[in-house]
C-alpha positions in Angstrom: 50.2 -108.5 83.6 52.8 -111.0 82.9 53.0 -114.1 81.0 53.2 -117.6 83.2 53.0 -119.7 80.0 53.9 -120.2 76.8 52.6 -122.5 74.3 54.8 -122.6 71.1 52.9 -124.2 68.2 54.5 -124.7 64.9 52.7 -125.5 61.9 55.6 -127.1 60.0 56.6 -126.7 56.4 54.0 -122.7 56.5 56.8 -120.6 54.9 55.5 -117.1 53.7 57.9 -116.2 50.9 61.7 -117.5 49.8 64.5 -115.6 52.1 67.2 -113.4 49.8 69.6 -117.1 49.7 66.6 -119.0 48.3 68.4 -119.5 45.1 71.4 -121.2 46.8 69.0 -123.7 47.4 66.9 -123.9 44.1 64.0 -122.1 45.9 63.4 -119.7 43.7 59.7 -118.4 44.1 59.0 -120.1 47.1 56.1 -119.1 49.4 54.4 -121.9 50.8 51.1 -120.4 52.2 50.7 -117.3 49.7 51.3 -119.8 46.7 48.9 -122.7 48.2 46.4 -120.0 48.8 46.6 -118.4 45.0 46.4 -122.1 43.6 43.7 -122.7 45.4 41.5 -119.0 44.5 42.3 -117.9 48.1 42.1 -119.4 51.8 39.6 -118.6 54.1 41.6 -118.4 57.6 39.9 -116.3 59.5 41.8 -116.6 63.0 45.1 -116.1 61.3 44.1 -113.5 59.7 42.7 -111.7 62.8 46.3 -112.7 63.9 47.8 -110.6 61.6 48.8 -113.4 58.5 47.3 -111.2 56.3 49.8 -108.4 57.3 53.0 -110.9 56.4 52.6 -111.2 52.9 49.8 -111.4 50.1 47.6 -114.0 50.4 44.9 -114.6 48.7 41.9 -114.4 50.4 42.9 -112.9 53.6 43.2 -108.9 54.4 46.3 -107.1 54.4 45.1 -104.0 56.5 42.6 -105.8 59.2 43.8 -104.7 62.4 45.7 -108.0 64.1 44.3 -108.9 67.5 47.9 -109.6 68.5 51.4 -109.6 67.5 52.9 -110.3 64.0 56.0 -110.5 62.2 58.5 -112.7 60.1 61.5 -114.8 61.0 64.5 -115.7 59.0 66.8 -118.7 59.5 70.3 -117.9 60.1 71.4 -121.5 60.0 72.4 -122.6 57.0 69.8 -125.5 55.6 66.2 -126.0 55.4 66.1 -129.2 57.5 63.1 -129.8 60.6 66.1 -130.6 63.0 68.2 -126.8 62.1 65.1 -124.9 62.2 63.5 -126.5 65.8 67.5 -125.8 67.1 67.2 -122.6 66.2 63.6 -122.0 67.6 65.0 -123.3 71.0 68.5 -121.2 70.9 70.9 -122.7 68.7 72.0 -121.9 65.9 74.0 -124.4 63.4 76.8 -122.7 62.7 77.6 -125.1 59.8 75.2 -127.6 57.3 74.3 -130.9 58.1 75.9 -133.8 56.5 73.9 -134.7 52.9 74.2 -137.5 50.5 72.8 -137.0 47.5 73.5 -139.9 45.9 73.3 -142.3 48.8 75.4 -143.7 51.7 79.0 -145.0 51.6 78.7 -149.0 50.9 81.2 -149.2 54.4 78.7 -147.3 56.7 75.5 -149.5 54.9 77.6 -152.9 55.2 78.4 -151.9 58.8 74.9 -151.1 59.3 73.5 -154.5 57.8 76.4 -156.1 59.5 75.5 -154.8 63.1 71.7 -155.1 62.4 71.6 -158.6 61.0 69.3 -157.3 58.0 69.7 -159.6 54.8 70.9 -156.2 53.3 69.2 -152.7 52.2 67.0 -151.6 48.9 67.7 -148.1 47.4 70.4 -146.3 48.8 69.3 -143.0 46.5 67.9 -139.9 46.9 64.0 -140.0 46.9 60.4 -139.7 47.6 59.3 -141.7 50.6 55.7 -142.7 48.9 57.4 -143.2 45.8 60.0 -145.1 46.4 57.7 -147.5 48.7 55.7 -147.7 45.5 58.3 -148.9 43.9 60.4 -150.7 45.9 57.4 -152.4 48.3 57.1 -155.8 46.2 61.0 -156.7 46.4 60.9 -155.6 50.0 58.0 -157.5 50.6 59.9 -160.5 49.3 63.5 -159.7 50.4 62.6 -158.5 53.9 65.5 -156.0 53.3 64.6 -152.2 54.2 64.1 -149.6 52.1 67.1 -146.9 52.9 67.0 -143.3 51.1 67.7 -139.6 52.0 66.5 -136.3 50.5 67.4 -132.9 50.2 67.4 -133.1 54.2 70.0 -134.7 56.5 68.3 -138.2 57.0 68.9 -141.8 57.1 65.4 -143.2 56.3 64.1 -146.6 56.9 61.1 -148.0 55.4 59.4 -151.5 56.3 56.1 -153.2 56.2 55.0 -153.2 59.6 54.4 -156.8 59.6 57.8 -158.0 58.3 59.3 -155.6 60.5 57.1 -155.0 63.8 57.9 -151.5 65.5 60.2 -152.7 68.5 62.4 -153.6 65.7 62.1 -151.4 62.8 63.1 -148.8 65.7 65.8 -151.3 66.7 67.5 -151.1 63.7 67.1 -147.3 63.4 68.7 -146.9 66.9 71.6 -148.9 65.2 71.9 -146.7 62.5 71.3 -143.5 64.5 75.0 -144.9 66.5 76.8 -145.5 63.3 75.9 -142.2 61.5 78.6 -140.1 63.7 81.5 -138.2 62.7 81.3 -137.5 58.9 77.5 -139.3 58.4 76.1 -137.5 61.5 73.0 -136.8 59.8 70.5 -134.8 61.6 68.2 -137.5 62.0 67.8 -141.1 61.3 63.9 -141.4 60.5 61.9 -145.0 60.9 59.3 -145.2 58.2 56.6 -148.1 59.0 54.1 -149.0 56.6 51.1 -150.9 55.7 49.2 -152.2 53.0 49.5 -154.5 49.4 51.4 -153.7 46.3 49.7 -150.6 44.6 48.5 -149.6 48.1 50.6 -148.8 50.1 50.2 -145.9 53.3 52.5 -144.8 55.5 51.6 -145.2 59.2 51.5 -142.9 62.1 54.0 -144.8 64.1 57.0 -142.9 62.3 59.8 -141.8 64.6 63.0 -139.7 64.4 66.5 -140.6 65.6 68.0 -137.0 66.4 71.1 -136.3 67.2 71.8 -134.4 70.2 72.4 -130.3 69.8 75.6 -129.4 71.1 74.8 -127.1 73.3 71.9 -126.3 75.8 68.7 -125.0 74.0 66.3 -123.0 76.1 64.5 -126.4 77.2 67.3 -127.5 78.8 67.5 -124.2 81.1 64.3 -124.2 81.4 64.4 -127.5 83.3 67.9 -126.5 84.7 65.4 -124.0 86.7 62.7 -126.6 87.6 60.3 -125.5 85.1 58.4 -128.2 83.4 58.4 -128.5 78.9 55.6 -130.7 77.9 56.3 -131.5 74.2 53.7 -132.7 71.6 54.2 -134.6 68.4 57.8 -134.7 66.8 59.4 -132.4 69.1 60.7 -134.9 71.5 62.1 -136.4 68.8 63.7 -133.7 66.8 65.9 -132.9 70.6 66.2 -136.4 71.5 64.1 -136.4 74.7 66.8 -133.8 75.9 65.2 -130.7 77.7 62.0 -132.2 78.1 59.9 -133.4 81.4 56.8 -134.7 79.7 56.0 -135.9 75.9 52.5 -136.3 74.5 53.1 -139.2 71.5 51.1 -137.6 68.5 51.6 -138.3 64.8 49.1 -136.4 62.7 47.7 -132.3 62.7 44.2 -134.3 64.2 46.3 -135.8 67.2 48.5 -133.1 68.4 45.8 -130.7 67.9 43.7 -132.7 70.2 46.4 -133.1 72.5 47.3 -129.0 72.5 43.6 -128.7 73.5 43.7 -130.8 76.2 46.5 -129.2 77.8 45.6 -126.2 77.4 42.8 -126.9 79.5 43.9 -129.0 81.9 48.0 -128.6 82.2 48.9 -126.9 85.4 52.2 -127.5 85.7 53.9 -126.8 82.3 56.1 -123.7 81.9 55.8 -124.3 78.3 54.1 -126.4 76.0 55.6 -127.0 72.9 53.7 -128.8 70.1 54.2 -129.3 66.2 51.7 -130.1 63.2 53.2 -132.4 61.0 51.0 -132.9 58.3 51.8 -130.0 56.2 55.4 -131.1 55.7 55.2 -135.0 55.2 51.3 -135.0 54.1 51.0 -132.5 51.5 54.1 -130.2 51.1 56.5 -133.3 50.3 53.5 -134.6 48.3 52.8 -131.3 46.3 49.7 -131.7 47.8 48.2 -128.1 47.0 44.6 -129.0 48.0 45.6 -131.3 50.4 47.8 -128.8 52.1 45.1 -125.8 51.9 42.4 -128.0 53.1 44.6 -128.4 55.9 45.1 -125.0 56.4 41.8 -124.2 57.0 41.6 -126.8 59.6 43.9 -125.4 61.9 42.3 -122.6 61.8 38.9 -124.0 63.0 41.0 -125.8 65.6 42.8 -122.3 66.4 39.4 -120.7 66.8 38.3 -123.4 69.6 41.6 -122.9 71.3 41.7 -119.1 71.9 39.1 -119.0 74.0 40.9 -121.4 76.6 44.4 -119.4 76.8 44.1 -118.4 80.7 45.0 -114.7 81.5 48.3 -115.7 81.8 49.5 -117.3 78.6 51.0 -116.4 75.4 50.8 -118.6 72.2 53.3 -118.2 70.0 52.4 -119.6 66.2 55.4 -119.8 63.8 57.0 -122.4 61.6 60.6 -124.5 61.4 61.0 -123.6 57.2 58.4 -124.0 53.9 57.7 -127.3 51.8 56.3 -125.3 49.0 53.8 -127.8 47.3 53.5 -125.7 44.2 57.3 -126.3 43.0 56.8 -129.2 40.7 60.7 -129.4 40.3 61.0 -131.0 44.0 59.3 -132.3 47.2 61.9 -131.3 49.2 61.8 -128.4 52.2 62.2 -124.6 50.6 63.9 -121.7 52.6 61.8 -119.4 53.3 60.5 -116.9 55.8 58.4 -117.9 58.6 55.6 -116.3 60.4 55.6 -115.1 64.4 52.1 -114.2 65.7 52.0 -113.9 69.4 48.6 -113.5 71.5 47.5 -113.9 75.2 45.5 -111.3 77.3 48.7 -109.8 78.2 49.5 -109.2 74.3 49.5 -105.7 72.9 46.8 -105.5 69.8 48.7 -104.5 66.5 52.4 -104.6 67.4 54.2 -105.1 64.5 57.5 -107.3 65.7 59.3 -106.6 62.0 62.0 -109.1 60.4 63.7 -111.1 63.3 66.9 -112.0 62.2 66.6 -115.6 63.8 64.6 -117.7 65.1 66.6 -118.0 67.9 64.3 -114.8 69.4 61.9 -117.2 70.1 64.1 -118.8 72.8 65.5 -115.8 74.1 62.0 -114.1 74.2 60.8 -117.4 76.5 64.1 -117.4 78.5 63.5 -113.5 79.2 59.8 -114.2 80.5 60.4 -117.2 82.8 63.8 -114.9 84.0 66.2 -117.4 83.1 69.5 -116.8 82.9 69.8 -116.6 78.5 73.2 -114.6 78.3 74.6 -117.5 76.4 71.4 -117.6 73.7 71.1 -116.0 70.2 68.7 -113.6 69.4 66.9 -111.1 70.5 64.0 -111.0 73.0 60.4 -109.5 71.8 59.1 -110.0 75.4 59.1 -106.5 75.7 57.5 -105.4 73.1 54.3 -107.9 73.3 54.0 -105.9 76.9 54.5 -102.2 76.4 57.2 -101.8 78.6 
């Protein structure tokens, strides 16, 4: 038995433990699941664990010796970074071979002018380094009577754009970010330029689902785009379309909250018989709870998925494998920052056609995930990173 698809899920911001350069990037002691789960007096996860979670590191409340169902092991990112847009490259094939441009204390006045100039905007609010529900806390009343944006970064490679959705409707808050996504090149190329709608009055303000990221194109052919090179169809599910710019993909399901895309994944699951792959991502672990140090929050999300993941095992077909791994941690328990930590990342793999108990080690990228899917659908992956695990989820 063979695999005829492969659903790659990625529960964004689940590190397992800081990577040996952690301190390079102030993440000492990072370990986004094991630390959530001993804040918390333990998790109760039991499909993860029958996975083989428990085997990746200690975590509270889950076994270290039960017997995994399927596959397990631990990737590390070779890229340099922590940022959603490296570590979904990486996933599909490629691997930055250098960081992406940050500004840690704000854009050049030339690029902003230039973007207010091009955009029309009476001008821009903040400029800085900074929380995106704190600085809309902040910031929201002189927005509110300025109409100027709210611009800040973070730790990660962004350009991001808040506005009140009814100052600045979607078709043109996303104007504007298409704007900026053409002026960030050469030296600002930032990895993504990130619209930021929201809603509400002063002192209550929430963030909407209608988010959307402004990637810049990877260099080079991921395993999507020689997937549909070979006529094979990618159905993407929440922020992936987005963090590849629509490249490599045939069909994109719009989904902008863990309740959505899992929703979605189910559905497809079930009823997709055309995708080659199917390639979703829960997104509220990272900008929910783990930017929000949102320990409850994030473990009471946890434990969600893994009711969702429990309904979806049962509706793999004979044929498919699901892959379950993550893109880098947003370890909620660091008081010192909100920001992304680098970390390890899990890989549990499981499908009929999945031997019980392999152990698949330390990858040394992510980029075995693309080879691995390149090497089951036979394409042609000589030019890919990594290493492929197809084998060794067989037997032969």
């Amino acid at each position: 038995m063979s695999f005829q698809r492969v659903i790659l899920l990625i529960i964004d911001a689940c590190g397992i433990g800081e990577l040996p350069d952690a301190a390079a990037y102030d993440d000492d002691g990072a370990a986004t699941i094991p630390n959530v789960a001993a804040a918390v007096g333990g998790l109760s996860l039991t499909h993860l664990e029958q996975l083989g979670l428990g085997r990746l590191a200690d975590i509270a409340g889950l076994s270290s010796e039960m017997e995994a169902s399927g596959a397990f092991g631990r990737m590390m990112e070779q890229a340099p970074g922590k940022d959603s847009t490296t570590g979904h490259w990486e996933l599909a094939g490629y691997i930055l071979p250098t960081p992406l441009p940050l500004f840690p204390h704000g854009f050049p006045d030339d690029l902003v002018d230039r973007f207010v100039a091009e955009t029309g905007i009476p001008g821009v609010l903040g400029n800085e380094t900074a929380s995106g529900t704190e600085i809309i806390a902040r910031l929201g009343a002189e927005h509110l009577a300025t109409r100027k944006p709210i611009l800040y970064t973070s730790a990660d490679s962004v350009f991001q754009l808040a506005a009140h959705e009814e100052l600045y409707p979607i078709p043109d808050l996303y104007r504007i970010c298409r704007t900026a996504r053409l002026l960030c090149s050469g030296e600002f190329d930032v990895g993504r330029v990130i619209a930021r709608p929201f809603i509400g009055e002063p002192g209550s303000y929430s963030r909407t689902v209608n988010r959307k990221d402004f990637s810049r194109l990877p260099p080079t052919d991921t395993v999507l785009d020689l997937l549909v090179k070979r006529n094979c169809d990618v159905t993407t599910i929440g922020k992936v379309y987005d963090l590849f710019a629509g490249r490599g993909v045939t069909y994109s399901v719009k989904a902008g909250d863990n309740a959505s895309v899992l929703r979605a994944l189910h559905e497809r699951v079930e009823n997709d018989h055309d995708s080659h792959l199917l390639f979703a991502n829960c997104v509220d672990f990272d900008q929910t709870y783990g930017h929000r140090n949102d320990v409850r929050g994030f473990a009471a999300a946890l434990e969600l998925f893994d009711e969702s993941l429990g309904e979806l095992l049962p509706k793999l077909r004979p044929h498919d494998l699901l892959l379950i791994t993550a893109d880098h941690g947003c370890d909620p328990t660091l008081t010192h920052s909100t920001d992304h930590t680098r970390e390890y990342v899990p890989l549990l793999a499981t499908g009929k056609a999945v031997r019980p108990g392999v152990d698949l080690g330390t990858r040394t990228t992510f980029a075995d995930v693309a080879k691995t899917i390149a090497d089951i659908f036979f394409v042609d992956h000589a030019a890919l990173p990594g290493l492929s695990f197809r084998r060794e989820l067989l037997g032969k």
